[in-house]
VOMARMI-779403 format. One record per residue (C-alpha): x, y, z. Coordinates in nm, 4 decimals. Example, Ala and Ser with C-alpha at 12.3 -4.5 7.8 and 13.67 -1.06 7.14 Angstrom:
# VOMARMI-779403
[node [1.2300; -0.4500; 0.7800]]
[node [1.3670; -0.1060; 0.7140]]
This chain:
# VOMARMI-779403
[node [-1.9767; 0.9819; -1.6296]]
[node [-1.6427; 0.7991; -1.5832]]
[node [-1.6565; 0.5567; -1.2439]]
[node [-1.3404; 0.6789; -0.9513]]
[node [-1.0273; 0.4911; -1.0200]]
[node [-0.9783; 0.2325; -0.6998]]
[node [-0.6318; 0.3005; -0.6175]]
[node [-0.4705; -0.0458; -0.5271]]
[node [-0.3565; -0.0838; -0.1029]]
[node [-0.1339; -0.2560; 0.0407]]
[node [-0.1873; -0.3538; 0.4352]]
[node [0.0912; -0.1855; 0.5883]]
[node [0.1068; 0.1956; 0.7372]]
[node [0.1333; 0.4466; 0.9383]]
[node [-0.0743; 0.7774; 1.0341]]
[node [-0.0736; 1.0039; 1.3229]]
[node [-0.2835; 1.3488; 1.3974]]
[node [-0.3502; 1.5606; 1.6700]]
[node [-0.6342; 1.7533; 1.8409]]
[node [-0.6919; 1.9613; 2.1500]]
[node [-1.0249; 2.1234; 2.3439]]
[node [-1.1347; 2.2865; 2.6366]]
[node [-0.7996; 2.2799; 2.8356]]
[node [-0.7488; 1.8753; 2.6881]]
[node [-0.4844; 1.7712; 2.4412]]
[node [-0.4361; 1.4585; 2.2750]]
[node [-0.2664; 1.2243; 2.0128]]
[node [-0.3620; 0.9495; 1.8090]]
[node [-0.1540; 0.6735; 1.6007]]
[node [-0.2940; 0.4440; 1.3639]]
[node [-0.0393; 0.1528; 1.2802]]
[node [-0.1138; -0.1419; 1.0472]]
[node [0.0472; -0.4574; 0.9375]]
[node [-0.0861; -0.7671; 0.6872]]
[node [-0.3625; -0.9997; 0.7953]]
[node [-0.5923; -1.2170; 0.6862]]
[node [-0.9470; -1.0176; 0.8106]]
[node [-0.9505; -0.6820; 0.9726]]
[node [-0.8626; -0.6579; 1.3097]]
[node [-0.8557; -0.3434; 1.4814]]
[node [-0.7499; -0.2559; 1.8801]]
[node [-0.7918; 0.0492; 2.0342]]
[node [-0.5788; 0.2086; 2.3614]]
[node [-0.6938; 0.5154; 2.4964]]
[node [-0.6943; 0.7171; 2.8054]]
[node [-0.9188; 0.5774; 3.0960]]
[node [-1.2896; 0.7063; 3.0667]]
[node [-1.3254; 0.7440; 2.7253]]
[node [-1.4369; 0.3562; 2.6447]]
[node [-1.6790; 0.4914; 2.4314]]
[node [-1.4221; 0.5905; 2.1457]]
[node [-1.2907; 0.1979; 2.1124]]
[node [-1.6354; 0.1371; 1.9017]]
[node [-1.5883; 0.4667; 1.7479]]
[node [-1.2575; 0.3689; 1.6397]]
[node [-1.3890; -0.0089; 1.5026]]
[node [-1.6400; 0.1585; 1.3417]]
[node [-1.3905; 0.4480; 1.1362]]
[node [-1.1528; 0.1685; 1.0571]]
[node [-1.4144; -0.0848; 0.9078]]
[node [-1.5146; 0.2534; 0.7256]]
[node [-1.1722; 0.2886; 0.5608]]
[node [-1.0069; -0.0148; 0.5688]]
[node [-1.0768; -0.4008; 0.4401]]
[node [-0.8051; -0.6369; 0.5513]]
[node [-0.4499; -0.5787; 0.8175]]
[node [-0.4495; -0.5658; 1.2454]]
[node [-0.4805; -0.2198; 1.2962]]
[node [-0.3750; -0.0447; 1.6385]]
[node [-0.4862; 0.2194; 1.7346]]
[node [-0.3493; 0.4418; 2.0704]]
[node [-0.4409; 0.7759; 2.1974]]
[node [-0.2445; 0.9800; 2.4846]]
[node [-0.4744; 1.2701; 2.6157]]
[node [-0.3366; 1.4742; 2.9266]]
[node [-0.5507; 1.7916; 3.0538]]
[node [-0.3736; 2.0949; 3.2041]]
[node [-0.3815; 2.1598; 3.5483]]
[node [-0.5248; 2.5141; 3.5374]]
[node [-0.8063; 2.4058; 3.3515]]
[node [-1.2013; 2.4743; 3.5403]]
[node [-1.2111; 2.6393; 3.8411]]
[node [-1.0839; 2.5912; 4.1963]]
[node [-1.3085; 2.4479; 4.4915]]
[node [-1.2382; 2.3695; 4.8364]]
[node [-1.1613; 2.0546; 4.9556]]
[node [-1.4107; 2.0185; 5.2445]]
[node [-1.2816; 1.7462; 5.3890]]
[node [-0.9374; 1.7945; 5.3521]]
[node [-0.9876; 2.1704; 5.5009]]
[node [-1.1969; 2.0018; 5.8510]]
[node [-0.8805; 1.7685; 5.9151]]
[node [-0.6605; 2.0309; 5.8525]]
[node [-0.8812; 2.2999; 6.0907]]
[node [-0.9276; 2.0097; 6.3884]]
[node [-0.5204; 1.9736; 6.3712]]
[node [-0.4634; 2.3552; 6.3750]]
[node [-0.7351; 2.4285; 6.6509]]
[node [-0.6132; 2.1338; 6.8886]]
[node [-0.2335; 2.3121; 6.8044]]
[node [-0.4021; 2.6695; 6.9227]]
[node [-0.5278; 2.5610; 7.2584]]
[node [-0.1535; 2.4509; 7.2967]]
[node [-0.0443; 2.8087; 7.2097]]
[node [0.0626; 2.7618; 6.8782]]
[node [-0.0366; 3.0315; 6.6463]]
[node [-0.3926; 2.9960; 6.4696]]
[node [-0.4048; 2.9297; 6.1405]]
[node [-0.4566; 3.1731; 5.8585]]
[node [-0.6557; 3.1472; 5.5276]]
[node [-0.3810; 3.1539; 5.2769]]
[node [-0.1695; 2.9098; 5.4891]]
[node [-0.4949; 2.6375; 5.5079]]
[node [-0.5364; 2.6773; 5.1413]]
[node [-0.1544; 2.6219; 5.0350]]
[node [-0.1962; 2.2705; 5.2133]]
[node [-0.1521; 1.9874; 5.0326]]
[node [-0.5111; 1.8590; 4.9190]]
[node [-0.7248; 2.1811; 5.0472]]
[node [-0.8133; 2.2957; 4.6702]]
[node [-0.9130; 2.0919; 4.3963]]
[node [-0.9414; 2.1526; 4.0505]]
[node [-1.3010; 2.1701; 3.9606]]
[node [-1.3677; 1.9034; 3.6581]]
[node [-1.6287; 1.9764; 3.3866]]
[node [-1.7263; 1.6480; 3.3257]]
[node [-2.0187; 1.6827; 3.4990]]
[node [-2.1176; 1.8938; 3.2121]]
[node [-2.3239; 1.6143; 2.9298]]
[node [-2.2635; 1.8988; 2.6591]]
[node [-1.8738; 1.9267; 2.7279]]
[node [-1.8112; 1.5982; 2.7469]]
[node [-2.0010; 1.4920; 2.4374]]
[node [-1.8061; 1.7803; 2.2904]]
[node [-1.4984; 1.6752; 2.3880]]
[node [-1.5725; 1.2926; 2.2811]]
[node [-1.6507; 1.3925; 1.9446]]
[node [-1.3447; 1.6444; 1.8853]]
[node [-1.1176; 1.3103; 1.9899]]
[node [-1.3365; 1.0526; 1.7321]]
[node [-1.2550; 1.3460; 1.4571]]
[node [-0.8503; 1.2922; 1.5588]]
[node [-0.8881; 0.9046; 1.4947]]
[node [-1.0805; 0.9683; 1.1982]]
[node [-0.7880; 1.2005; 1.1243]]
[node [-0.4947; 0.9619; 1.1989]]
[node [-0.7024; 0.6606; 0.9984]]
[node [-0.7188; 0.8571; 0.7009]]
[node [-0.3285; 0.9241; 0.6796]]
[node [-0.3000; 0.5511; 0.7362]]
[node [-0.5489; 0.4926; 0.4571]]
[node [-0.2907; 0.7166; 0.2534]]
[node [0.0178; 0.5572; 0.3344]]
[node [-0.1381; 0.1738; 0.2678]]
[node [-0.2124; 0.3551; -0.0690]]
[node [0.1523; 0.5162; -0.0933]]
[node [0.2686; 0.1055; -0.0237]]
[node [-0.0140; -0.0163; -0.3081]]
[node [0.1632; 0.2372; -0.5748]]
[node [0.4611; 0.0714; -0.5336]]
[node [0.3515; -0.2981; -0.4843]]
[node [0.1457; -0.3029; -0.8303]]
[node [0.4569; -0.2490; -1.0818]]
[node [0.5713; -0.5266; -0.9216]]
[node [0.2866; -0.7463; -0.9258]]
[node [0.2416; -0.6431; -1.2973]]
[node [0.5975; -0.7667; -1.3298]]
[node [0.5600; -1.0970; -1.2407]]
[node [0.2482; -1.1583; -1.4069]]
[node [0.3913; -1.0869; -1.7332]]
[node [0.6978; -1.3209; -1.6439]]
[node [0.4368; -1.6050; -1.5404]]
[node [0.2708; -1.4776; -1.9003]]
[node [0.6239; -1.5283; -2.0755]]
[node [0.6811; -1.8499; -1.8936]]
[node [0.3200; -1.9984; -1.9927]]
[node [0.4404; -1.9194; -2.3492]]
[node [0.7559; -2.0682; -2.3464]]
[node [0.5506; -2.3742; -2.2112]]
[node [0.3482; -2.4138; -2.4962]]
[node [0.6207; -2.3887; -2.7149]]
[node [0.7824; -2.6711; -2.5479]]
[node [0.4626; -2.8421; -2.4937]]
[node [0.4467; -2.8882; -2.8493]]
[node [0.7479; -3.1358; -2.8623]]
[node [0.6138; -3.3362; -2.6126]]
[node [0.4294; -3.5962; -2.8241]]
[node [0.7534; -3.6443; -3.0682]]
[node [0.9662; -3.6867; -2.7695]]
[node [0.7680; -3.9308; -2.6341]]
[node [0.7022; -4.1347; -2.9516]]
[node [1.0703; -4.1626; -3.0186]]
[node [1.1469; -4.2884; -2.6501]]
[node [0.8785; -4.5200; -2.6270]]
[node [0.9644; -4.6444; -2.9974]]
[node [1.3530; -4.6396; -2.8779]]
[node [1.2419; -4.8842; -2.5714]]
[node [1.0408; -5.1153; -2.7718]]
[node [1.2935; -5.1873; -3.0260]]
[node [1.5585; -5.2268; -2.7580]]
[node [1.3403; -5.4761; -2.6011]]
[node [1.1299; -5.6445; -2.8667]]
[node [1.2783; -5.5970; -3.1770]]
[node [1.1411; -5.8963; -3.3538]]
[node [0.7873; -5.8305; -3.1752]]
[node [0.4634; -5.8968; -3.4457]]
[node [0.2703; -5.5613; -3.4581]]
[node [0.5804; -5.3443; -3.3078]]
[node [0.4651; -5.0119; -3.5409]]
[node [0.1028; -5.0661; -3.4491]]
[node [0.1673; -5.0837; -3.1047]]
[node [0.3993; -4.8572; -3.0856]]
[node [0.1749; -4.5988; -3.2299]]
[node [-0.1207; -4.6856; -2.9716]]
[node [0.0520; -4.6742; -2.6780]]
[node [0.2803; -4.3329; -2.7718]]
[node [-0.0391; -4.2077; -2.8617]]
[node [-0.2024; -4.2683; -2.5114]]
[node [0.1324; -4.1859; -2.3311]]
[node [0.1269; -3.8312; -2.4874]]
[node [-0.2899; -3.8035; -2.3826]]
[node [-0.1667; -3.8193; -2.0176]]
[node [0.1251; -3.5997; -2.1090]]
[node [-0.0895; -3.3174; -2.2759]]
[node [-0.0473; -2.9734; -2.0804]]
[node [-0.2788; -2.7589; -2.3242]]
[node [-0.5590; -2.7805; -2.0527]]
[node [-0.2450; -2.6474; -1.7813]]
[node [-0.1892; -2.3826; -1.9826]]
[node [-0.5128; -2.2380; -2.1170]]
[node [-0.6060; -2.2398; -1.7398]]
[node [-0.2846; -2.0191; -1.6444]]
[node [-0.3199; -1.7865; -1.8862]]
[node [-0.7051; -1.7357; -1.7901]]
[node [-0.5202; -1.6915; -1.4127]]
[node [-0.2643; -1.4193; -1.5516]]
[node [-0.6070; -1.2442; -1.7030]]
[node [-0.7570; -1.2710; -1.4084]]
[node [-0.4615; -1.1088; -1.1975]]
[node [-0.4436; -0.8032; -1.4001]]
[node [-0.8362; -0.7528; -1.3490]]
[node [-0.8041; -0.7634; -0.9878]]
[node [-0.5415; -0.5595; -0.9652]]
[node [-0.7604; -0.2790; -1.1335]]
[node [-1.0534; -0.4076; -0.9106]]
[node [-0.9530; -0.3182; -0.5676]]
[node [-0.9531; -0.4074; -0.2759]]
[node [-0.8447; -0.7543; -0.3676]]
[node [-0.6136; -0.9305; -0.1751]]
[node [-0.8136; -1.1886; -0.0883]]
[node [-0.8982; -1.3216; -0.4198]]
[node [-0.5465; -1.2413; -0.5388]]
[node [-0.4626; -1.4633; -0.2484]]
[node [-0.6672; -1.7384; -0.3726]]
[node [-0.5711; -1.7175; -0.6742]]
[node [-0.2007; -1.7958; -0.6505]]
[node [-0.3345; -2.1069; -0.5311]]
[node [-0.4978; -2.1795; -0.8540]]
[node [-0.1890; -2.0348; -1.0461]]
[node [0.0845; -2.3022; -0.8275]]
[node [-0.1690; -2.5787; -0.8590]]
[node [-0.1461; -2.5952; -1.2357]]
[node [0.2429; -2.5336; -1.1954]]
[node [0.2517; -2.8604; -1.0249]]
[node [0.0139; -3.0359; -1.2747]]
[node [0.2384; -2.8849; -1.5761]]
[node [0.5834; -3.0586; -1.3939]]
[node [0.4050; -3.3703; -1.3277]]
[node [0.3128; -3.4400; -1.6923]]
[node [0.6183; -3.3083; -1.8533]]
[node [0.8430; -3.5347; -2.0146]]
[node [1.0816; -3.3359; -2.1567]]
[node [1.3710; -3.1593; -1.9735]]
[node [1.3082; -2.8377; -2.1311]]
[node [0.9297; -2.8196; -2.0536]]
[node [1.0490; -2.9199; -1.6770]]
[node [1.3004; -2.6398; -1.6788]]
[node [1.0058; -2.3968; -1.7851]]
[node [0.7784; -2.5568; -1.5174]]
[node [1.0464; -2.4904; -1.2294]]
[node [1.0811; -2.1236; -1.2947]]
[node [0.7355; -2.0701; -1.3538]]
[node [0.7077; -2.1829; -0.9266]]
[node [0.9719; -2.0067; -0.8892]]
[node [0.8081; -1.6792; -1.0574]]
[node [0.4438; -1.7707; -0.9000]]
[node [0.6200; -1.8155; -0.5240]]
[node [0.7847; -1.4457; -0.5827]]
[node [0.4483; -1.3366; -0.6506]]
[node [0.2706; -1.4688; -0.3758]]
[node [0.5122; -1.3006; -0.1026]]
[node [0.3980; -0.9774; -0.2512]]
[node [0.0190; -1.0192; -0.2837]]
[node [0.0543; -1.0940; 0.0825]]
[node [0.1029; -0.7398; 0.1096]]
[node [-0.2106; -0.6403; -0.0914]]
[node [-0.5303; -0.5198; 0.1282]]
């Protein structure tokens, strides 16, 4: 049985989804940018506290790196439950009115006390355990919702980010080679200079070949780069692995750590123009490639 392809992520998105119950209608967006860990925050309407670790718990589901955000709007409709009578409201209202009668103002009648501001309320359901559990549940399902179509456009974002990760890794692959081929002149280049200096200096000097052999010799040992290279293309490898191996960010991360570290080695020990011209683009290429996995869940 073949194992599910991974599909590669990046950390930013954007989902949104909708949901509505008993009179109640609602929204939810999940947004998403780059970050180290996962973060997530969680606005919703007041009363409904319960859905933050709801939320937390859906996104750590889905999701392994970015700061997520995640707001709902929820309004209910006026109409919905039943009426009831203010009691309170309607005894103020009745004390006013009678104290007005015994004046000879005209008594009150029922539809006039209930048209008063405040007299009938709309009677709330929340009471109800069932309902509100109901209701509770039909809003985590909208998150869930919205965090799925973020899930998909981090993916959408991933498609695009790994031809161009793949891109650079093959120039840091082309630039490693070029290195070796310019590696290999290294020892030459520094037995002629280092012969060249001693002859300008010490021409007449006993020993000058012998010398001059032992010390090019340990001049090109501190020059040598093969260790440099065998280590970045083990790194280049390793990138393409991980990129088939999601979620990996992290370790892609860490590795262009490894991959600028032996950059810097390779400049430091060349002594040769060329191989220093191949070193400079090759932190050049390796910077490029960093900005982007900073994009990679």
């Amino acid at each position: 049985m073949t194992a599910a392809v991974v599909a590669l992520s990046g950390m930013t998105g954007f989902g949104r989804a909708d949901g509505a119950l008993d009179g109640w209608n609602w929204s939810v967006e999940a947004r998403s940018v780059n970050g180290r860990n996962l973060e997530v925050r969680f606005r919703g309407p007041p009363g409904f506290d319960a859905l933050e670790r709801l939320t937390k718990t859906a996104a750590q589901a889905r999701l392994a790196r970015g700061q997520v955000t995640v707001g709902m709007q929820a309004k209910r409709a006026e109409t919905t439950g039943g009426l009831r009578v203010n009691q309170a409201a309607l005894d103020q209202y009745l004390k006013l009115a009678n104290a007005l009668a015994e004046e000879g103002a005209t008594p009150p009648s029922a539809d006039g006390l209930l048209a008063l501001r405040g007299v009938l309320d709309v009677a709330e359901d929340d009471d109800d355990p069932d309902a509100r559990t109901a209701l509770e549940a039909a809003m985590a399902a909208t998150v869930e919702q919205a965090l799925d179509a973020l899930k998909v456009s981090r993916e959408r974002e991933g498609q695009q980010l790994r031809p161009v990760i793949a891109d650079f890794t093959d120039r840091i692959e082309a630039l490693v080679a070029a290195a070796e081929t310019e590696a290999g002149a290294q020892t030459t280049a520094i037995r002629d200079r280092f012969t060249r200096r001693m002859t300008e200096l010490a021409p007449d000097a006993p020993g000058l070949v012998e010398r001059v052999f032992l010390e090019a010799a340990a001049l090109a040992a501190k020059a040598d780069v093969r260790e440099e290279l065998d280590r970045l293309t083990a790194h280049v490898a390793s990138a393409r692995t991980m990129l088939d191996q999601p979620p990996s960010g992290r370790k892609l991360d860490f590795l262009m750590q490894e991959f600028m570290r032996e950059a810097n080695t390779l400049c430091s020990k060349s002594a040769t123009t060329p191989l220093t011209a191949v070193g400079l683009d090759l932190k050049a290429v390796i910077e490029q490639l960093r900005e982007q996995v900073q994009n990679v869940e």
